[in-house]
C-alpha positions as CSV (number, residue, x, y, z in Angstrom):
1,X,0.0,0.0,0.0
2,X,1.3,3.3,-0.9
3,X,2.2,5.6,1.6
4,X,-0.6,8.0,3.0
5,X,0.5,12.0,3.3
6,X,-2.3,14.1,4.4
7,X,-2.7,17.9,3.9
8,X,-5.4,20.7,4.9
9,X,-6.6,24.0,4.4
10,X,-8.9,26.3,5.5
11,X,-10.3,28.8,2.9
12,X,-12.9,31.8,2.8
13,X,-14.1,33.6,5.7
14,X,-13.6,33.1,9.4
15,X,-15.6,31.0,11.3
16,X,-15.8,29.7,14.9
17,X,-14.9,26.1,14.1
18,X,-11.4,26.7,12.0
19,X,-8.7,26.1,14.4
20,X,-11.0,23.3,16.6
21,X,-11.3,21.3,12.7
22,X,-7.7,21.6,12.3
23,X,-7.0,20.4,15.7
24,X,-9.6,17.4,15.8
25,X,-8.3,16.5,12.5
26,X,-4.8,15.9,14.0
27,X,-6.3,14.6,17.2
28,X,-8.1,12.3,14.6
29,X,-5.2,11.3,12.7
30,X,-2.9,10.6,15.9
31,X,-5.6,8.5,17.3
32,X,-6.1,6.2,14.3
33,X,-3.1,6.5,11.9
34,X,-0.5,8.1,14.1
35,X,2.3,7.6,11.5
36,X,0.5,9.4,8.8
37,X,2.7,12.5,7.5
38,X,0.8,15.6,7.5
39,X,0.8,19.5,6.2
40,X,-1.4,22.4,6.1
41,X,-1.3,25.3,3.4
42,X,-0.7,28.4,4.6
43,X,-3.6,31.2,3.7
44,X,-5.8,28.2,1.7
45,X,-5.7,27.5,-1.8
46,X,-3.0,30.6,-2.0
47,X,-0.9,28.2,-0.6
48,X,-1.1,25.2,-2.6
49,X,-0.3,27.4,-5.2
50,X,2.2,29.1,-4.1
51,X,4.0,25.6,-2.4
52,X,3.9,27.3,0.9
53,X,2.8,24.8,3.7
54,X,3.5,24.4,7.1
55,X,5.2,21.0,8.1
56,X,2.9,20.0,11.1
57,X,5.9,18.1,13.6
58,X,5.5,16.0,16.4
59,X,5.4,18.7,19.3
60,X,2.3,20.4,16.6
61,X,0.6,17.0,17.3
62,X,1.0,16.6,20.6
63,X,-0.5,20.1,21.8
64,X,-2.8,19.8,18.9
65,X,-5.7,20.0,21.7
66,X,-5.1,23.5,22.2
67,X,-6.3,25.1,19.0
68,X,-10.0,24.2,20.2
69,X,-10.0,27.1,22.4
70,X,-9.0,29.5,20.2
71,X,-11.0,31.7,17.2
72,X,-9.5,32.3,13.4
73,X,-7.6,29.9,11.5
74,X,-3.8,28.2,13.0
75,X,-2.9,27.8,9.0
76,X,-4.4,31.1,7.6
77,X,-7.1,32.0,4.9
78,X,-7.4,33.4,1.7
79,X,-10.7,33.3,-1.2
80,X,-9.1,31.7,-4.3
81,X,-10.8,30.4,-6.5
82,X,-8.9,27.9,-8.9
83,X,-10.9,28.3,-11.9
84,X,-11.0,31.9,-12.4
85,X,-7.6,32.5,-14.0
86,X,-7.2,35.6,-14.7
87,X,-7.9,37.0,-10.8
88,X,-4.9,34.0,-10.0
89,X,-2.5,36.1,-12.7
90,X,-3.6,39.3,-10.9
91,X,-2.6,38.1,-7.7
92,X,0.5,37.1,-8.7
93,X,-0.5,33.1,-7.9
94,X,-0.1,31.6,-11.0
95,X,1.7,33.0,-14.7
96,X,-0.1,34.1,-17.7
97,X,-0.9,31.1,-19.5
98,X,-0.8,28.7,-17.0
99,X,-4.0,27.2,-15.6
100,X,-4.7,27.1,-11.7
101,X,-6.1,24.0,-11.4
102,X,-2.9,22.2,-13.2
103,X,-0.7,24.5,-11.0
104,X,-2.0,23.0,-7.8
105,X,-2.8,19.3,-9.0
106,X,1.1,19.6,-10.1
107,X,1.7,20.5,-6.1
108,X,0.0,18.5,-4.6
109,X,1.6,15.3,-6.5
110,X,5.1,16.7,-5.5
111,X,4.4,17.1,-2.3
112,X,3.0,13.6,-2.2
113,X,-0.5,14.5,-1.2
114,X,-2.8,11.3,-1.4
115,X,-5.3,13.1,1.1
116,X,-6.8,17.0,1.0
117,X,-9.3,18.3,3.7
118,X,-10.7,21.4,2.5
119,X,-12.4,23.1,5.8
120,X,-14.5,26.0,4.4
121,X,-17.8,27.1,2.9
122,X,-19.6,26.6,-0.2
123,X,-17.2,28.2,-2.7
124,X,-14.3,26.5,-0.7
125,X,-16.0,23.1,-1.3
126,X,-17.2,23.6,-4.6
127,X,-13.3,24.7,-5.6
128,X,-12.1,21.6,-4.0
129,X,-15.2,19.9,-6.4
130,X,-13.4,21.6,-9.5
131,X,-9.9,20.1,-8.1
132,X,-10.9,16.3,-7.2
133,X,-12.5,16.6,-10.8
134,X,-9.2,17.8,-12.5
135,X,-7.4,15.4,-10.5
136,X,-9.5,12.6,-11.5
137,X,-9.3,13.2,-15.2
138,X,-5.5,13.7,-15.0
139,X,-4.6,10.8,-13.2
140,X,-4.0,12.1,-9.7
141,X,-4.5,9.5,-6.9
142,X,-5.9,11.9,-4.6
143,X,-9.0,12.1,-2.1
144,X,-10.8,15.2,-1.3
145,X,-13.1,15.5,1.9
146,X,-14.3,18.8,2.9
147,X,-15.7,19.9,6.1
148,X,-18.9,22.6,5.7
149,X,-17.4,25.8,7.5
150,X,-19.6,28.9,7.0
151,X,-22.0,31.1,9.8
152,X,-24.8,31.7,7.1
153,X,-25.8,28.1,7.7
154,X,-26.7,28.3,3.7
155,X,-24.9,25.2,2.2
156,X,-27.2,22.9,0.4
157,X,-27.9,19.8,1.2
158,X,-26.3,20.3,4.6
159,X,-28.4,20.9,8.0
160,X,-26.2,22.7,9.8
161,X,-22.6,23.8,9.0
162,X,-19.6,24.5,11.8
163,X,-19.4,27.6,13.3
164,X,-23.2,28.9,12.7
165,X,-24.2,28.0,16.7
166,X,-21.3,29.7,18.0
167,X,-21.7,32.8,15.6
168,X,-25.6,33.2,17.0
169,X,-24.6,33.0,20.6
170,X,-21.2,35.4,20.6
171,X,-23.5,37.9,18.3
172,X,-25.9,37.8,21.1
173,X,-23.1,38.6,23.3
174,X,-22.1,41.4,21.5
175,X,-25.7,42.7,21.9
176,X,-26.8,42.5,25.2
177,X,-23.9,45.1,25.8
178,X,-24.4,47.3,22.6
179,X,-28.4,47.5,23.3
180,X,-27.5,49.6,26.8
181,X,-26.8,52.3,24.1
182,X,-30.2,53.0,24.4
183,X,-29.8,54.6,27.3
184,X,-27.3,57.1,26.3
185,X,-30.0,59.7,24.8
186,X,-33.5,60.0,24.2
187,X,-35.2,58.6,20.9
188,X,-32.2,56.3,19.9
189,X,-32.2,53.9,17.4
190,X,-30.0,51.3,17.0
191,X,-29.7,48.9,13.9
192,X,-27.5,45.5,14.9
193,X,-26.4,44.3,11.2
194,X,-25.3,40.7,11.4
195,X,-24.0,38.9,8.5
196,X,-25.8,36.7,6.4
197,X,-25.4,37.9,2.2
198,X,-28.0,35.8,1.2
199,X,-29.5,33.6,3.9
200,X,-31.3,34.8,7.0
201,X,-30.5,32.2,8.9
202,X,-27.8,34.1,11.5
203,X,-29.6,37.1,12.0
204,X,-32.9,35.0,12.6
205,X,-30.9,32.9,15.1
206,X,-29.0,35.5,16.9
207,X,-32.4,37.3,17.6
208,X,-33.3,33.9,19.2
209,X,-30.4,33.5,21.0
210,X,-30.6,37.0,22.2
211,X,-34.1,36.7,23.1
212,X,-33.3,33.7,25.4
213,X,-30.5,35.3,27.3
214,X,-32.3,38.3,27.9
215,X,-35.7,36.8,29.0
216,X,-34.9,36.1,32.3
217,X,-33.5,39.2,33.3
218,X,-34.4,40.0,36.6
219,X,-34.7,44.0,37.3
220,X,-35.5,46.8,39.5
221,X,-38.4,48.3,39.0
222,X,-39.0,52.0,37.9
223,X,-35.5,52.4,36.6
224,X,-35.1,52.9,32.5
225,X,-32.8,49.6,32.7
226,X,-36.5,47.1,31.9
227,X,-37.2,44.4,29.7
228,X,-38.8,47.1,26.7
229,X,-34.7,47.9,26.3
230,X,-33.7,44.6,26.1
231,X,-36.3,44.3,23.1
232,X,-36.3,43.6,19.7
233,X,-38.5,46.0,17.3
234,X,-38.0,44.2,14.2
235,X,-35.8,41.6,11.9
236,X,-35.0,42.0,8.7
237,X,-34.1,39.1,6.2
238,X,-32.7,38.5,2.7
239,X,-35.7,36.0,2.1
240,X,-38.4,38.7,3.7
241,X,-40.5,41.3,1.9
242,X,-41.9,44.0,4.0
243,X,-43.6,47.6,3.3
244,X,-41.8,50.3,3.9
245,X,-45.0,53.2,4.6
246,X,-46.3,50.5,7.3
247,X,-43.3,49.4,8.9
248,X,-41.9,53.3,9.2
249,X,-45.6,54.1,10.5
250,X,-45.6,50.7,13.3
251,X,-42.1,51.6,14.2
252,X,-42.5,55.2,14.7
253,X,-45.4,54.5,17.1
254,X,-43.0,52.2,19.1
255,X,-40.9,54.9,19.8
256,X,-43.4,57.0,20.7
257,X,-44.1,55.2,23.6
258,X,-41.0,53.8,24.3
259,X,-38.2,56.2,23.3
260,X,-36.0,53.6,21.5
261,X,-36.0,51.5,18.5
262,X,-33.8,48.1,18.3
263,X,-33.5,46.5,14.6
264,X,-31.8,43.0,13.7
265,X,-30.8,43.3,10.1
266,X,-28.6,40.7,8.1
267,X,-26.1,42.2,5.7
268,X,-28.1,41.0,2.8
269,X,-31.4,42.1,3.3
270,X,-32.5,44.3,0.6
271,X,-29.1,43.9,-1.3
272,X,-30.1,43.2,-4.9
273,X,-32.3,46.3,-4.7
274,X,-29.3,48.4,-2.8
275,X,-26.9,47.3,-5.6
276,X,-29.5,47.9,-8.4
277,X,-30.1,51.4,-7.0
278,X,-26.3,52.4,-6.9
279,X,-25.6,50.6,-10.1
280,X,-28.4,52.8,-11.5
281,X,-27.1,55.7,-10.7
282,X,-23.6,55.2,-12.1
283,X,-21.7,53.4,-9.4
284,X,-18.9,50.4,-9.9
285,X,-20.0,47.9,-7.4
286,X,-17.0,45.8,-6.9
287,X,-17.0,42.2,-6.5
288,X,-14.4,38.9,-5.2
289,X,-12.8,36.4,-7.3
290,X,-16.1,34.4,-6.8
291,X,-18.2,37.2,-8.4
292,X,-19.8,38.0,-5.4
293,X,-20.5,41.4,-4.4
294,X,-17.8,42.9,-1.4
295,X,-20.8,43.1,0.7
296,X,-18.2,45.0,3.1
297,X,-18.5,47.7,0.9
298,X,-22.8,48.0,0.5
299,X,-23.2,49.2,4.2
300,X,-26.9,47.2,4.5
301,X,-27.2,48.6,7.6
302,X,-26.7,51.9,7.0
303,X,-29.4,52.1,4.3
304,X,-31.7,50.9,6.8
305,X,-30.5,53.8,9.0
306,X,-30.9,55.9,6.0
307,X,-34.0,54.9,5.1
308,X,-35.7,54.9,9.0
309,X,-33.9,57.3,11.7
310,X,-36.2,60.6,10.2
311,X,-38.9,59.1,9.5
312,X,-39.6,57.9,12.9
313,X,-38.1,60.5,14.9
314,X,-34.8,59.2,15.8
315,X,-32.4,62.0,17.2
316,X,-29.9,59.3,17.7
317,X,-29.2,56.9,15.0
318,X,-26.2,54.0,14.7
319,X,-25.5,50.7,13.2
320,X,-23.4,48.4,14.9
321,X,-22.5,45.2,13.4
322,X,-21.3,42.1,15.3
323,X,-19.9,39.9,12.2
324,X,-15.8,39.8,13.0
325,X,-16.5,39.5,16.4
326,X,-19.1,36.8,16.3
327,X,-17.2,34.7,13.2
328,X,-13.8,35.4,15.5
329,X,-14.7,33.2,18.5
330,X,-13.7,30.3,19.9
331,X,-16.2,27.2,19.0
332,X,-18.8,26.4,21.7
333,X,-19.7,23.3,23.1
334,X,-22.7,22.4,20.5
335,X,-20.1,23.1,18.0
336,X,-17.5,21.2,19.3
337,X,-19.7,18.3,19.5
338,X,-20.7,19.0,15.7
339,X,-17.5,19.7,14.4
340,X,-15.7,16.0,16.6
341,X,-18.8,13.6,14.5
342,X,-18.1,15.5,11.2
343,X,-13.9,15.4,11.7
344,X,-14.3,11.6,12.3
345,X,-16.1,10.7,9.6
346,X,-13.4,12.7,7.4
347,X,-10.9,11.4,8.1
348,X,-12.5,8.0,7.5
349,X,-14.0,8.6,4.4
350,X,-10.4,9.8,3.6
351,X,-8.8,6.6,4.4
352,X,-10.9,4.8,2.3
353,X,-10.9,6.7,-0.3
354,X,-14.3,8.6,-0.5
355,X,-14.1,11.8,-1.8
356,X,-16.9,14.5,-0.9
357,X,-18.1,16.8,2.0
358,X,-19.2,15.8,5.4
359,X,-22.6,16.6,6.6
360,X,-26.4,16.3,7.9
361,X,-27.9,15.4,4.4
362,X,-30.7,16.8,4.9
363,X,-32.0,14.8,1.6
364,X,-31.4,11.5,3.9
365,X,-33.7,12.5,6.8
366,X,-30.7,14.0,8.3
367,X,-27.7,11.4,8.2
368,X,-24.4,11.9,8.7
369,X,-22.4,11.2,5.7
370,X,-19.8,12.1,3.2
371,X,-22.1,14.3,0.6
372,X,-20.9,13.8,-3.0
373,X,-19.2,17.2,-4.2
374,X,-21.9,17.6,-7.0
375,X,-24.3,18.2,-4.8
376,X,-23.2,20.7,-2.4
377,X,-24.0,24.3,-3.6
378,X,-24.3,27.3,-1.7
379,X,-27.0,30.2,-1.3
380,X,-29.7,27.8,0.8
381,X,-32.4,30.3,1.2
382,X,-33.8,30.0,5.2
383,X,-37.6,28.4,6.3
384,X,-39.1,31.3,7.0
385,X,-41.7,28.4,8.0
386,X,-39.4,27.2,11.0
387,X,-41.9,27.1,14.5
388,X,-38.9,28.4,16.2
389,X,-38.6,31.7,13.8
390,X,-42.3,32.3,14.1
391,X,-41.8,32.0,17.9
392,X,-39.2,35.0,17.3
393,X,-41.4,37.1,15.2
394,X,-44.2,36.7,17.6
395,X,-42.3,37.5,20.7
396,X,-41.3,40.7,18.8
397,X,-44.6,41.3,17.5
398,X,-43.9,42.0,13.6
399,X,-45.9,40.8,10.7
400,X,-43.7,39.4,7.9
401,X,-44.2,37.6,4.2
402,X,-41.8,36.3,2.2
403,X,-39.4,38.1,-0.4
């Protein structure tokens, strides 16, 4: 039998389960193939590229354990994407002429790669799709497993990818203290944008995670410091359609009465008609490697603001968004449990050979298994439908109807 090398990466954006994969995946390999040789590409595909990987020695192994209590990525991230040439000669990855894909099959065989784990979202999966294909046609002996990383929870067919839990909690965190802004002047409104380009699925669940660490607040009665601060006014989604006249005219009555407004928005609500707008009236809207719109660059939020702080009567208006903080954290415990069932089945599915993704198919009632690479896309819209989002919207008290 050959010998076995294995290699990793982690690619896209950050998310709270990065550093604990990486670890379990040595913890996985020590446990059950302890001789194995293994490497991790710095900054993602960048790296195989580029032939810059970090040799992962004994002492790595041993202390492996520790990278589950830390956020980011031990081996660094980039958004390549493998297929798209001409950004790779931009970028100074590749040559003119030369094609990515060949560039980093050619790598991995001289590094004697027989095993890649690909730890990243849709796009990051999908690119490691285009690679095992390559490889495949070329003759490379080399198995692909993927791990679905990604806080939008929007990879299809997959239930729930890593880091998404965590990302709802820490963002819940982060507003529990920003929402005592509301006390720092009369009539403030404050817009928390969470991140989410095309799924609603954070937002919706950071609002619930929010809601469940604030319910039980005990407090003193008479003072400003009451439950109606620690409220929600109103969530916003990608997949949601609402009317601007009513919504202005409901919210401007709550702060009537209450003196404060509190919005959860996700960075992609509203965007196709923000980037129409802009584009519309002359402006470049600039986009990734992946042809996605730099969403960093929209400001969601603060066309909410735009569109909302006069007419309801704000004299305080600000948007705070809790996206690099939330993606940033450590992974929590239902994470952790999440991300040691999917790194086991990896790195089996690696040593015999089957290539894919791991996940909850959530065509197969849920089962765990290694999803075939043609199958995973990204963009999964959220069930508006799900009890425990109408449970949210009820609590909060806001009509909705889908986009």
């Amino acid at each position: 039998m050959a010998k076995q090398k294995v290699a990793m990466l982690t690619a896209g954006g950050l998310a709270p389960c990065l550093s604990s994969a990486v670890g379990g995946l040595i913890e996985r390999y020590n446990d059950v193939a302890p001789d194995i040789e293994m490497v991790a590409y710095r900054s993602g595909y960048q790296g195989v590229l580029l032939g810059d990987r970090i040799e992962i020695t004994g002492d790595m192994r041993e202390k492996a354990h520790l990278l589950h209590r830390y956020g980011g990525s031990p081996i660094g991230n980039s958004r390549v994407k493998l297929t798209n040439a001409a950004d790779c000669v931009k970028r100074g990855l590749v040559k003119e002429g030369e094609n990515p894909l060949r560039v980093a099959a050619e790598r991995l065989a001289a590094d004697g790669i027989t095993i890649l784990h690909t730890i990243g979202g849709d796009d990051t999966n999908t690119t490691a799709a285009d690679l095992a294909a390559y490889l495949g046609a070329n003759g490379y002996d080399l198995t692909v497993v993927g791990l679905p990383k990604t806080v939008d929870n929007d990879i299809v067919p997959i239930r729930q990818s890593l880091g998404a839990w965590t990302a709802a909690e820490v963002g819940a965190y982060f507003f529990d203290n920003v929402s005592n802004e509301q006390s720092a002047a009369p009539r403030t409104f404050v817009i928390h944008e969470v991140m989410g380009r095309h799924c609603g699925w954070l937002t919706a669940a950071t609002a619930r995670a929010y809601i469940q660490k604030t319910r039980g607040n005990e407090y003193v009665e008479g003072f400003m410091m009451n439950s109606a601060m620690k409220n929600i006014d109103g969530v916003y989604l990608p997949e949601m359609a609402f009317d601007l006249d009513k919504e202005v005219a409901r919210l401007k009555d709550v702060m009537d009465k209450r003196g404060f407004v509190t919005l959860f928005v996700s960075e992609g609500a509203g965007l196709d008609a923000i980037v129409a707008e802009r584009e519309a009236a002359g402006e470049s809207i600039k986009r990734d490697a992946f042809g996605h719109v730099k969403i960093d660059t929209i400001n969601v939020g603060g066309w909410f603001q735009k569109q909302f702080a006069a007419l309801i009567g704000a004299d305080r208006s600000m948007v705070q968004k809790s996206g690099y903080f939330a993606r940033s954290a450590p992974a929590n415990g239902n994470d952790l449990r999440l991300i040691q069932g999917m790194v086991d089945l990896a790195v089996e599915s690696a040593l015999n050979k089957v290539s894919g993704v791991t996940g909850h198919d959530e065509d197969q009632r849920g089962k765990l298994r290694t999803i075939e690479f043609p199958r995973i896309k990204g963009g999964k819209h959220f069930d508006l439908t799900a009890k425990w989002f109408g449970e949210v919207m009820n609590h909060i008290g806001q009509p909705f109807e889908t986009a």
